[in-house]
N, C-alpha and C positions, 0 to 999 in steps of 0.2 A: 275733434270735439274736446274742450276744454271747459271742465264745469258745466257743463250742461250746455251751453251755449258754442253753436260754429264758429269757427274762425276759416276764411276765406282768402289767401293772397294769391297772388299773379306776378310772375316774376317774367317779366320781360329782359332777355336778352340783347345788349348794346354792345357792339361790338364795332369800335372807327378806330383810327388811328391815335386822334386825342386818349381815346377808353384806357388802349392799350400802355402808351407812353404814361398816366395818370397811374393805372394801376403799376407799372413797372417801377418809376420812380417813388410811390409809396411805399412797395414792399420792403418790410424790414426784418430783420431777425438779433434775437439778443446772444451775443456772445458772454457766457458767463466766465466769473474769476477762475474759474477750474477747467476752462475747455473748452464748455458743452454751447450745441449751437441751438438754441430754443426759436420758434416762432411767439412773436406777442404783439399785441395788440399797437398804436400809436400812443394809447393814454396810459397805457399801461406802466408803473412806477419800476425804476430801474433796482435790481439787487444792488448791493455795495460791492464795486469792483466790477460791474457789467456794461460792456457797450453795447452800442446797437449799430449794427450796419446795413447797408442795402444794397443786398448783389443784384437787383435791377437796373439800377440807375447807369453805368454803363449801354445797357442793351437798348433803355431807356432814349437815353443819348444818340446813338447811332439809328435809332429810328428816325429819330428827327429830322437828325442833320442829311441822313439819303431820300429821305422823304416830302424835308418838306425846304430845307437850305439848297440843296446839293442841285435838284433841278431847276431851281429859277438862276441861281447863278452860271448855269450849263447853259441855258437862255440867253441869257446876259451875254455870255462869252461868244457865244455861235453867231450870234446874230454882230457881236464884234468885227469878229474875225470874217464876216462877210460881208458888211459892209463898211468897214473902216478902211482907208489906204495902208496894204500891208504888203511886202513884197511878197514875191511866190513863196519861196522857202517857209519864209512865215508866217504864212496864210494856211500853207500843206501841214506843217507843224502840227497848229494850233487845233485845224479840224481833226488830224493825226490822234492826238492826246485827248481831243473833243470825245472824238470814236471810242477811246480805247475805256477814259474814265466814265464817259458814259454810261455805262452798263451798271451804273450803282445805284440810277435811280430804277433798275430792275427790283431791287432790293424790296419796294411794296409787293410787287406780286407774293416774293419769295417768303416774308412776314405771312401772309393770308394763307 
């Protein structure tokens, strides 16, 4: 209750892989001239001598690229290497490393 009159909101939890990569890649922190590592805001005005950096974007990154690059081009490649004329060695290879790198679009699960 604020001033006599209710206030009422509803906060709905969203939680996809876009959400996550958005907020990862937004997050930012100010590093001031003396050190100090601050949280603040995006519109927030910079000290004289302060950067701003964001240790998400990284994590950001790799979301992506195992999630949403990494298995259509595993596709692409699979479906190559099985039906393209390829000799054996290079055919067993390819499924070989197919198998092995594979296991990085496990990496959704392992986010959740």
């Amino acid at each position: 209750i604020d001033c006599g009159e209710a206030r009422f909101s509803k906060v709905l939890f969203e939680y996809s892989y876009f959400y996550s990569i958005r907020q990862l890649w937004t997050t930012n922190k100010t590093l001031t001239a003396d050190g100090e590592l601050k949280d603040c805001g995006p519109d927030e005005e910079l000290p004289p001598g302060a950067v701003r950096i964001y240790p998400g974007r990284l994590s950001a990154g790799t979301i992506f690229v195992a999630s949403f690059i990494w298995p259509h081009v595993k596709l692409l490649l699979l479906h190559k290497f099985f039906f393209a004329a390829h000799t054996v060695p290079t055919r067993r290879n390819g499924n070989f490393w197919l198998a092995f790198f594979g296991k990085w679009s496990f990496a959704d699960i392992l986010i959740l």
